[in-house]
ZAGUNU-610170 format. One record per residue (C-alpha): x, y, z. Coordinates in steps of 0.5 Angstrom, whole numbers, padded with zeros to 4 digits, always signed. Layout:
# residues N
XYZ;...
***
This chain:
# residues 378
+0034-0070-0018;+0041-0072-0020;+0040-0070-0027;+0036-0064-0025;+0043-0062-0023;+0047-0064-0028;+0043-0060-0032;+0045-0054-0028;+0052-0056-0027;+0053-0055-0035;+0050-0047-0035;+0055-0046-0031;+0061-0049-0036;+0063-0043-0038;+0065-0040-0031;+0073-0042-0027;+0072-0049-0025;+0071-0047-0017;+0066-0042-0019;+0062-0048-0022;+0064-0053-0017;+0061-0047-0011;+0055-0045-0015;+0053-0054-0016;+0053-0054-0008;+0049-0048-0007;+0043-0050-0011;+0045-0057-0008;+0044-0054-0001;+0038-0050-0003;+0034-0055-0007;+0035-0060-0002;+0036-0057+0005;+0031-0050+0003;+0026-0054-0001;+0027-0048-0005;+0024-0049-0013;+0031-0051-0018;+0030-0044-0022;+0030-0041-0015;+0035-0044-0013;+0039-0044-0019;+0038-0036-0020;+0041-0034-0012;+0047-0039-0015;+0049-0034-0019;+0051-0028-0013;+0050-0032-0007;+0055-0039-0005;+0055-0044+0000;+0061-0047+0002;+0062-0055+0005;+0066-0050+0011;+0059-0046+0012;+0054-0052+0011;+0053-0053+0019;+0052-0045+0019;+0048-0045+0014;+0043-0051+0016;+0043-0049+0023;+0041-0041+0021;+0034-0046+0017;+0032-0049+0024;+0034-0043+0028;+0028-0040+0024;+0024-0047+0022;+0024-0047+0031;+0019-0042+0031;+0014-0045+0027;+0016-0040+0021;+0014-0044+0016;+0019-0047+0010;+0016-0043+0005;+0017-0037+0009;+0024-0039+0009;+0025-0039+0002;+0022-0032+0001;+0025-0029+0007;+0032-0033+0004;+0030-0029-0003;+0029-0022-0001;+0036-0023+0004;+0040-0030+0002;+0046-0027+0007;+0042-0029+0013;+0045-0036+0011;+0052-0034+0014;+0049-0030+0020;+0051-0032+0027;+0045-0036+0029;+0047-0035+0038;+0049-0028+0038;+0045-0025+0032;+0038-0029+0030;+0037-0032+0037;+0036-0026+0041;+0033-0022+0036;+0027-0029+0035;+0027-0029+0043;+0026-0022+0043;+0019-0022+0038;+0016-0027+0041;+0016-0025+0048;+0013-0019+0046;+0007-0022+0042;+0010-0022+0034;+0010-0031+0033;+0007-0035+0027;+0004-0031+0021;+0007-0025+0024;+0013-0025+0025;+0014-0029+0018;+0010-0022+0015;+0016-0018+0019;+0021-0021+0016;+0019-0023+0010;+0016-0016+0008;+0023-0012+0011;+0029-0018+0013;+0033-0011+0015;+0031-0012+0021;+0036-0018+0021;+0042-0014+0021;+0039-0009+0026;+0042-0008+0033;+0038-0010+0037;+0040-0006+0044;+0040+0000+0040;+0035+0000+0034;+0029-0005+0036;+0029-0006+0044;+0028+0002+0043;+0023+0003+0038;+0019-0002+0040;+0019+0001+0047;+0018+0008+0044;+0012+0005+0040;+0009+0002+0047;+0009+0008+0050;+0005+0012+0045;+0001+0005+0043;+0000+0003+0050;+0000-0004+0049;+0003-0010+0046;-0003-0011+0042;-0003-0005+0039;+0005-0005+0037;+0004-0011+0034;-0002-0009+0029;+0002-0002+0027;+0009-0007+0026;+0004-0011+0022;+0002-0005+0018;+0009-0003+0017;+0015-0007+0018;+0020-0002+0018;+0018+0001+0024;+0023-0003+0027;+0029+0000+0022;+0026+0007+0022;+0030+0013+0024;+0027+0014+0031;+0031+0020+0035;+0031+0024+0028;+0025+0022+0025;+0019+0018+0028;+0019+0021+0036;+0021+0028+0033;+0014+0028+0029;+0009+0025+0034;+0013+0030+0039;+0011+0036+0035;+0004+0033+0033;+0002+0033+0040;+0005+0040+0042;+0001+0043+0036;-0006+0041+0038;-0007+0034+0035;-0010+0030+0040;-0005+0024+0043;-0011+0019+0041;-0011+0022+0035;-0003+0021+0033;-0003+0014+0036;-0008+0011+0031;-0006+0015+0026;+0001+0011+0028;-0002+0005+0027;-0005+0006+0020;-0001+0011+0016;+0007+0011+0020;+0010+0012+0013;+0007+0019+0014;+0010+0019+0021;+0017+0018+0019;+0018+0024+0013;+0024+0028+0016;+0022+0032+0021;+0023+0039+0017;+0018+0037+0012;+0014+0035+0017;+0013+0042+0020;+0013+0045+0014;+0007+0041+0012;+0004+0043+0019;+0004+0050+0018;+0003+0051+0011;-0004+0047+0013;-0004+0052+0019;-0004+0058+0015;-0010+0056+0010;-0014+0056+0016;-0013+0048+0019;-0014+0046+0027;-0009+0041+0028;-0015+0039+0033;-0020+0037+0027;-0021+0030+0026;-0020+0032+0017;-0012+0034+0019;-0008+0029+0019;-0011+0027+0013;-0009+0034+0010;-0002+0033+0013;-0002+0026+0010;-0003+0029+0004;+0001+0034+0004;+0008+0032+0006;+0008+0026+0001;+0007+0032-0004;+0013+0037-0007;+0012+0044-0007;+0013+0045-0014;+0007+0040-0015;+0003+0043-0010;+0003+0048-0013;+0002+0046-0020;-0005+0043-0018;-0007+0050-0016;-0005+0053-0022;-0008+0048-0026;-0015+0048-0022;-0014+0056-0022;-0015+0055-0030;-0020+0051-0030;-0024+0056-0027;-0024+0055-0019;-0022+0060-0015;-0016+0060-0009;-0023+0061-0003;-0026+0054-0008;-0019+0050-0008;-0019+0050-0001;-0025+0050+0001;-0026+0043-0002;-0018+0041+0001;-0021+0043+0008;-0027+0038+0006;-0023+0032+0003;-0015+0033+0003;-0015+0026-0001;-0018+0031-0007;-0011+0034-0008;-0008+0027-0008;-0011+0026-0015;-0005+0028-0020;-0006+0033-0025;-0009+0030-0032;-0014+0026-0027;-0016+0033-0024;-0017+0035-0032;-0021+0029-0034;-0026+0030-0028;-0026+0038-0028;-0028+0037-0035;-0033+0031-0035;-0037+0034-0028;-0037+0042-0031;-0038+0041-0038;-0041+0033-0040;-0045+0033-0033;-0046+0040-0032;-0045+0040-0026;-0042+0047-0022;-0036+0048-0019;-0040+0049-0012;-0043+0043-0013;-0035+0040-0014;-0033+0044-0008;-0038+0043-0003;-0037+0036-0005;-0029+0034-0006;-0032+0026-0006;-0033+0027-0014;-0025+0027-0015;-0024+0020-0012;-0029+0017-0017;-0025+0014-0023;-0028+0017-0029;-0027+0012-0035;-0028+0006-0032;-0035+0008-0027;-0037+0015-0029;-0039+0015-0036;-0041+0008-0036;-0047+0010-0032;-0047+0016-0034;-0049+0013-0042;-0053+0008-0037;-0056+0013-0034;-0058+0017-0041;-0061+0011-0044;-0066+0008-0039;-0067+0016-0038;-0069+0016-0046;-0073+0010-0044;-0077+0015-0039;-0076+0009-0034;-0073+0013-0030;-0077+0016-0023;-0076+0023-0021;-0072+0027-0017;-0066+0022-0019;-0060+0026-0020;-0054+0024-0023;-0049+0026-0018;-0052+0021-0014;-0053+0016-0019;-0044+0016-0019;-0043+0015-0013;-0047+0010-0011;-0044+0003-0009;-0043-0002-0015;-0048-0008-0013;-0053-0002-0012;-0051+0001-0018;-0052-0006-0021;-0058-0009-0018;-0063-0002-0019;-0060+0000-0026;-0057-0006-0030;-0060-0012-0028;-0067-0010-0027;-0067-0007-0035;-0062-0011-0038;-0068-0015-0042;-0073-0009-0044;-0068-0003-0046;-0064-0006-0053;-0056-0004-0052;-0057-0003-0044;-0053-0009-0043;-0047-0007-0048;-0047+0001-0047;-0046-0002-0038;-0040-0007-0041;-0037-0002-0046;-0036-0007-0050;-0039-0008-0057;-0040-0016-0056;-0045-0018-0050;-0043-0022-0045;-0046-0027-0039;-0049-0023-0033;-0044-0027-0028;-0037-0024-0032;-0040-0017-0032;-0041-0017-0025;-0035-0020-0024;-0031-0014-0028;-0036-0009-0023;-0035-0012-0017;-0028-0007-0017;-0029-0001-0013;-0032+0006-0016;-0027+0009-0013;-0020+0010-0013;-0016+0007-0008;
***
């Protein structure tokens, strides 16, 4: 170890002689007392500096955290993301704010996904910022449980702007229509959504008003999701580009209306697949609209494959009628795998390459290791 930071202390010649003595410590310290990786230790070095005055601050910070069973690896990561916490006030700042979290259920593993995911909670208050958004959060959620898993979910829930953002918007949800139970899982699951700036939120409320949405349907939080994370000049320009395409206003919003995740997919992947789907498979576009589903398949790297899968075996008449190639893509991988690959693959010449995309065969384990990604788009 002494030669490890001898080795370091040279790198650092070429500083003022306190700025080398000050960085020699700090990786001293963090190496030793964090049990933090040399190269780590050496990169934090170089903005952030320990002094033999604040020792006893900075080792009281790592037991204060290490005293809430937070393991010594999830220190270093929290020390990576925010090394300032080391000069925190351990009584009047970590301390209460600790307490707090484990009296309202967020221990262990959580906690350490907390703070690790947002440490800005550190420098927030904790009587004006986190007491209220975590009583807010209960009242709409109902029980600490439910709290816990949305704080799990996102961090930030704890830091966001609650008076001007979060409340204003479940406040407004909830007067327009959306049921209460509706708004408190989709908290849950999606509360980035929840705290865009309430004006953006009633924009996108009433603009999926206007194109005929019930905020009482199940499909329109999706929709406002959707809508909100999407600026008017793109939105509009996935419009346009499905008017080009041939699809009319009625048809776009017809799909929208069935599957708002549709008109998340950028603008070139809404090209690829209008024109795989109408012109390769010859699929109309009602058959599209009246299943938006096709938009989130991935293209290149499921649809074709199967579809050259699909062609071959057909070529080979080993495929039963009544099948239909819309049903073939949206099938899940394993099913795909098992019915049209693994059962051919030693009577059909190239089936194996044709599957794979690739010129050279490769073992049927690799194969369904490479396929055992899901068809569709995340």
């Amino acid at each position: 170890m002494r030669s490890l930071l001898s080795l370091m202390h040279k790198r650092f010649l070429s500083r003022s002689p306190s700025s080398s003595s000050s960085s020699s410590f700090t990786v001293e310290c963090l190496v030793n007392s964090c049990g933090l990786p040399s190269k780590s230790a050496l990169e934090f070095s170089r903005d952030f500096h320990l002094h033999e005055n604040n020792l006893q601050s900075f080792q009281s910070v790592f037991r204060c955290f290490q005293s809430h069973n937070i393991p010594s690896i999830r220190i270093t990561k929290l020390i990576k993301r925010r090394p300032q916490i080391l000069n925190y006030n351990v009584e009047d700042n970590l301390k209460p704010k600790l307490q707090f979290l484990v009296q309202n259920g967020i221990v262990g593993h959580h906690m350490c996904k907390v703070f690790v995911s947002n440490p800005v909670i550190l420098n927030a208050d904790l009587d004006s910022q986190i007491k209220p958004c975590f009583q807010f959060l209960k009242s709409v959620l109902g029980s600490n449980r439910n709290v816990v898993e949305a704080i799990n979910r996102s961090s930030n829930l704890l830091t966001c702007d609650l008076k001007g953002c979060l409340q204003p918007n479940i406040d407004f949800l909830i007067r327009e229509g959306v049921p209460f139970d509706g708004v408190a899982e989709f908290l849950i699951r999606d509360a980035i959504t929840l705290q865009h700036k309430h004006n953006s939120m009633v924009n996108a409320v009433n603009d999926l008003k206007n194109l005929g949405f019930d905020p009482k349907a199940p499909v329109f939080l999706e929709a406002v999701r959707v809508r909100i994370h999407m600026s008017e000049s793109i939105w509009k320009e996935k419009i346009e580009v499905m008017k080009s395409l041939g699809w009319s206003e009625e048809e776009i919003f017809s799909a929208f209306k069935q599957d708002p995740i549709f008109l998340k997919s950028p603008v070139e992947k809404i090209r690829v697949a209008t024109d795989f789907f109408v012109n390769t498979l010859k699929l109309g576009r009602q058959i599209l609209s009246g299943d938006p589903e096709f938009f989130t398949l991935k293209i290149d790297k499921s649809c074709r494959r199967r579809y050259d899968v699909f062609r071959l075996l057909e070529s080979e008449k080993l495929i039963e009628g009544g099948v239909k190639i819309e049903e073939v893509l949206k099938m899940r991988d394993k099913e795909f795998l098992v019915k049209y690959v693994k059962k051919y693959v030693d009577k059909v010449p190239g089936l194996w390459e044709t599957f794979n995309g690739r010129k050279q065969q490769q073992s049927l384990p690799g194969l369904t290791e490479q396929w055992g990604k899901a068809a569709r788009c995340e």
